[in-house]
C-alpha positions as CSV (number, residue, x, y, z in Angstrom):
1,X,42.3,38.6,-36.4
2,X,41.5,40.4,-33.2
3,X,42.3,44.2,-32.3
4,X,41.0,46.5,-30.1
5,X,37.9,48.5,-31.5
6,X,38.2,52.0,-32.7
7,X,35.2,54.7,-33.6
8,X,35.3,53.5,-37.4
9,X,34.2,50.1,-35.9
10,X,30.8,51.4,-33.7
11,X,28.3,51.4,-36.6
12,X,29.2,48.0,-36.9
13,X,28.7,46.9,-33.5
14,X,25.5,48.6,-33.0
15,X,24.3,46.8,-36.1
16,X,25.4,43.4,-34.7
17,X,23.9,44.5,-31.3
18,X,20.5,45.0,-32.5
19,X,20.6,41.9,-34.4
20,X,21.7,40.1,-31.3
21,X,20.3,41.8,-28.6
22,X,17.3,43.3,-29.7
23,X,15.6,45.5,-27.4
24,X,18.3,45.0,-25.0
25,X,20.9,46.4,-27.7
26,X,23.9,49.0,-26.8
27,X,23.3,52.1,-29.3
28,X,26.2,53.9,-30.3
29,X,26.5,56.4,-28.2
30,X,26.8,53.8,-25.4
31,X,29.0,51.7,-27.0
32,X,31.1,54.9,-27.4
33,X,31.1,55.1,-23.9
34,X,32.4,52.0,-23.7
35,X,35.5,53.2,-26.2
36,X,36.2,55.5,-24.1
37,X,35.9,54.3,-20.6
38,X,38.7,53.9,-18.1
39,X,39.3,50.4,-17.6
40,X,37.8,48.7,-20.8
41,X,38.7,46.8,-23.4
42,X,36.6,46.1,-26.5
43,X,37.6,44.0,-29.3
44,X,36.7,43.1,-32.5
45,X,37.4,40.6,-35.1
46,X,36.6,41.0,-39.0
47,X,38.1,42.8,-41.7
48,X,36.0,45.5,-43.5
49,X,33.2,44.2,-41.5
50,X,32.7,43.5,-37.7
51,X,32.0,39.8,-37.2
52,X,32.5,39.7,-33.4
53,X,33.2,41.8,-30.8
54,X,33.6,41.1,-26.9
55,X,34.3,44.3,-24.2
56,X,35.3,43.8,-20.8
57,X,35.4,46.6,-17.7
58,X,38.2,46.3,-14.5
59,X,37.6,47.8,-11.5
60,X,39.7,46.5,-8.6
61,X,39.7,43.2,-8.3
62,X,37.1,42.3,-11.0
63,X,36.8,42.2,-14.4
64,X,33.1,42.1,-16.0
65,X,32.5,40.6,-19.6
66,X,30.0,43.2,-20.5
67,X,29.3,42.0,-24.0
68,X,30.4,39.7,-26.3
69,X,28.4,39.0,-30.0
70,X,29.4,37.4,-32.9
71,X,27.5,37.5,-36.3
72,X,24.7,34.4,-36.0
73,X,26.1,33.0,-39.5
74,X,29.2,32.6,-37.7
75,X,28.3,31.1,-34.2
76,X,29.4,27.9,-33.4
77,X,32.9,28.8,-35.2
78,X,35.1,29.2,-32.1
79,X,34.8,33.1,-32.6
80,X,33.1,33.9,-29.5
81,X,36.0,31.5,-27.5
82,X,38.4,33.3,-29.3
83,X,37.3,36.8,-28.3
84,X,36.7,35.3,-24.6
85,X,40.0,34.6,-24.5
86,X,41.6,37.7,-25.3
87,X,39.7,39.5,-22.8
88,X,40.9,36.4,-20.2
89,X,44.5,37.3,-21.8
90,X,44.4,41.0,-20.3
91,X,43.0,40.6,-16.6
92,X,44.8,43.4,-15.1
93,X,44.7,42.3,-11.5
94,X,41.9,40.6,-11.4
95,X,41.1,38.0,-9.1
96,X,37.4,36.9,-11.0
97,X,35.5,37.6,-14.3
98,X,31.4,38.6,-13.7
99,X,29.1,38.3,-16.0
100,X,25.3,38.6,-16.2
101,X,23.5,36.6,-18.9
102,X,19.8,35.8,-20.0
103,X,18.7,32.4,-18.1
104,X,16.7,31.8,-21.7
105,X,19.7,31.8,-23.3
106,X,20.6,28.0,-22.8
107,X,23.2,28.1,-25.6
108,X,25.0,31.2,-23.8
109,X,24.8,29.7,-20.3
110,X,26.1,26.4,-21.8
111,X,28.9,27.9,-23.8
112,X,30.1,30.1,-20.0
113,X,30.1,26.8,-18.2
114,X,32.5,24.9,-20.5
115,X,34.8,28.0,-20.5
116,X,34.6,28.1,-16.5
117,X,32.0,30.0,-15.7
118,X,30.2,29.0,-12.0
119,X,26.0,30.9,-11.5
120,X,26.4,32.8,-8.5
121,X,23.2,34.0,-8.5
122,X,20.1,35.4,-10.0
123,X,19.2,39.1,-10.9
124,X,14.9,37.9,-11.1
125,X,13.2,40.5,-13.8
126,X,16.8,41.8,-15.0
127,X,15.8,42.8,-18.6
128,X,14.1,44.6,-20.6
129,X,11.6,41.3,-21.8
130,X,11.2,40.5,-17.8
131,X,13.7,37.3,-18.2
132,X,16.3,36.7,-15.1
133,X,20.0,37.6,-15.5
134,X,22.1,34.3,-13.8
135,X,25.2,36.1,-12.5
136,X,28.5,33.5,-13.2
137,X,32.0,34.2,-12.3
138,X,35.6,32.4,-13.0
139,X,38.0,32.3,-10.6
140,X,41.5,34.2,-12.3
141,X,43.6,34.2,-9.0
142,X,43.6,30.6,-8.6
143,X,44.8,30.2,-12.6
144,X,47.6,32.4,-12.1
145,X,48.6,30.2,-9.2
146,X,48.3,27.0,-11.5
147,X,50.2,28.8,-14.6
Protein backbone atom coordinates (compact mmCIF):
# COMPACT_ATOMS: atom_id res chain seq x y z
CA UNK A 1 0.00 0.00 0.00
CA UNK A 2 1.19 3.49 -0.79
CA UNK A 3 0.71 6.70 1.53
CA UNK A 4 2.39 9.70 1.84
CA UNK A 5 5.51 9.64 4.21
CA UNK A 6 5.35 11.08 7.68
CA UNK A 7 8.55 11.72 10.26
CA UNK A 8 8.03 8.17 11.79
CA UNK A 9 9.02 6.92 8.24
CA UNK A 10 12.59 9.13 7.77
CA UNK A 11 14.92 6.66 9.68
CA UNK A 12 13.68 4.32 7.31
CA UNK A 13 14.40 6.13 4.24
CA UNK A 14 17.68 7.22 5.12
CA UNK A 15 18.51 3.57 5.79
CA UNK A 16 17.26 2.56 2.29
CA UNK A 17 19.11 5.69 0.85
CA UNK A 18 22.50 4.73 2.06
CA UNK A 19 22.02 1.35 0.93
CA UNK A 20 20.93 2.64 -2.45
CA UNK A 21 22.66 5.61 -2.97
CA UNK A 22 25.72 5.46 -1.12
CA UNK A 23 27.76 8.41 -0.97
CA UNK A 24 25.15 10.11 -2.89
CA UNK A 25 22.49 9.35 0.01
CA UNK A 26 19.86 12.05 1.40
CA UNK A 27 20.46 12.06 5.31
CA UNK A 28 17.60 12.77 7.43
CA UNK A 29 17.74 16.02 7.90
CA UNK A 30 17.44 16.46 4.10
CA UNK A 31 14.94 14.14 3.65
CA UNK A 32 13.07 16.15 6.36
CA UNK A 33 13.34 18.88 4.24
CA UNK A 34 11.79 17.21 1.75
CA UNK A 35 8.63 16.37 4.32
CA UNK A 36 8.33 19.60 4.69
CA UNK A 37 8.75 21.40 1.45
CA UNK A 38 6.10 23.34 -0.36
CA UNK A 39 5.30 21.47 -3.39
CA UNK A 40 6.41 17.84 -2.65
CA UNK A 41 5.13 14.74 -2.38
CA UNK A 42 7.00 11.74 -0.89
CA UNK A 43 5.61 8.34 -0.65
CA UNK A 44 6.20 5.32 0.77
CA UNK A 45 5.10 1.79 0.59
CA UNK A 46 5.69 -1.01 3.39
CA UNK A 47 4.11 -1.79 6.56
CA UNK A 48 6.28 -1.51 9.77
CA UNK A 49 9.06 -1.20 7.45
CA UNK A 50 9.84 1.10 4.43
CA UNK A 51 10.27 -0.96 1.31
CA UNK A 52 10.02 1.91 -1.26
CA UNK A 53 9.67 5.30 -1.37
CA UNK A 54 9.56 7.85 -4.40
CA UNK A 55 9.32 12.05 -3.80
CA UNK A 56 8.49 14.37 -6.36
CA UNK A 57 8.84 18.55 -6.25
CA UNK A 58 6.34 21.07 -8.54
CA UNK A 59 7.27 24.24 -9.39
CA UNK A 60 5.29 25.83 -12.22
CA UNK A 61 5.00 23.95 -14.90
CA UNK A 62 7.35 21.00 -13.88
CA UNK A 63 7.41 18.34 -11.76
CA UNK A 64 10.93 16.68 -10.74
CA UNK A 65 11.13 12.95 -9.61
CA UNK A 66 13.73 13.65 -7.03
CA UNK A 67 14.08 10.14 -5.72
CA UNK A 68 12.65 7.06 -5.91
CA UNK A 69 14.33 3.60 -4.03
CA UNK A 70 12.95 0.52 -3.35
CA UNK A 71 14.65 -2.22 -1.04
CA UNK A 72 17.21 -4.37 -3.67
CA UNK A 73 15.41 -7.72 -2.47
CA UNK A 74 12.45 -6.26 -3.88
CA UNK A 75 13.49 -4.67 -7.28
CA UNK A 76 12.22 -6.07 -10.26
CA UNK A 77 8.62 -6.46 -8.33
CA UNK A 78 6.69 -3.66 -10.03
CA UNK A 79 7.31 -1.51 -6.77
CA UNK A 80 9.27 1.19 -8.20
CA UNK A 81 6.37 1.48 -11.26
CA UNK A 82 4.01 1.50 -8.69
CA UNK A 83 5.47 4.42 -6.78
CA UNK A 84 6.18 6.16 -10.30
CA UNK A 85 2.81 6.17 -10.83
CA UNK A 86 1.43 7.76 -7.93
CA UNK A 87 3.68 10.55 -8.20
CA UNK A 88 2.42 10.63 -12.23
CA UNK A 89 -1.25 10.36 -10.52
CA UNK A 90 -0.67 13.94 -8.73
CA UNK A 91 0.88 16.31 -11.40
CA UNK A 92 -0.52 19.47 -10.29
CA UNK A 93 -0.30 21.46 -13.47
CA UNK A 94 2.43 20.14 -14.81
CA UNK A 95 3.19 20.02 -18.30
CA UNK A 96 6.62 17.55 -17.95
CA UNK A 97 8.27 15.28 -15.27
CA UNK A 98 12.49 15.99 -14.96
CA UNK A 99 14.61 13.80 -13.68
CA UNK A 100 18.38 13.44 -13.38
CA UNK A 101 19.85 9.85 -13.14
CA UNK A 102 23.31 8.14 -13.14
CA UNK A 103 24.35 7.18 -16.92
CA UNK A 104 25.96 3.94 -15.04
CA UNK A 105 22.87 3.07 -14.02
CA UNK A 106 21.78 1.05 -17.19
CA UNK A 107 18.96 -0.76 -15.24
CA UNK A 108 17.57 2.92 -14.04
CA UNK A 109 17.84 4.45 -17.47
CA UNK A 110 16.25 1.35 -19.03
CA UNK A 111 13.37 1.14 -16.51
CA UNK A 112 12.64 5.60 -17.28
CA UNK A 113 12.57 4.81 -20.96
CA UNK A 114 9.88 2.08 -20.85
CA UNK A 115 7.80 4.36 -18.53
CA UNK A 116 8.26 7.34 -21.03
CA UNK A 117 11.07 8.90 -20.14
CA UNK A 118 13.10 10.86 -23.37
CA UNK A 119 17.44 12.06 -22.28
CA UNK A 120 17.44 15.58 -22.83
CA UNK A 121 20.74 16.03 -21.95
CA UNK A 122 23.77 15.43 -19.93
CA UNK A 123 24.94 17.07 -16.55
CA UNK A 124 29.02 15.70 -17.40
CA UNK A 125 30.73 15.15 -13.64
CA UNK A 126 27.20 15.53 -11.85
CA UNK A 127 27.94 13.30 -8.71
CA UNK A 128 29.63 12.77 -6.06
CA UNK A 129 31.78 9.46 -7.83
CA UNK A 130 32.40 11.94 -11.10
CA UNK A 131 29.69 9.83 -13.20
CA UNK A 132 27.24 12.00 -15.64
CA UNK A 133 23.65 12.74 -14.62
CA UNK A 134 21.38 12.14 -18.26
CA UNK A 135 18.56 14.53 -17.72
CA UNK A 136 15.01 12.73 -19.12
CA UNK A 137 11.69 14.22 -19.26
CA UNK A 138 7.88 12.96 -20.05
CA UNK A 139 5.65 14.96 -21.69
CA UNK A 140 2.22 15.25 -19.11
CA UNK A 141 0.36 17.98 -21.22
CA UNK A 142 0.16 15.91 -24.21
CA UNK A 143 -1.35 12.79 -21.86
CA UNK A 144 -3.92 14.90 -20.57
CA UNK A 145 -4.92 15.77 -24.07
CA UNK A 146 -5.07 11.95 -25.03
CA UNK A 147 -7.03 10.97 -21.58
Amino acid sequence: MIRLATEADLADVAALESDLFGSDAWDEVALRAELEGVGRRFVVVGGEVVAGYAVSRSIADVVDLQRIGVAAALQRTGMATALLDELLAHPGEAERMMLEVSAVNLAAIEFYRRNGFAELATRPRYYRDGSDALVMSRDLASERMTS
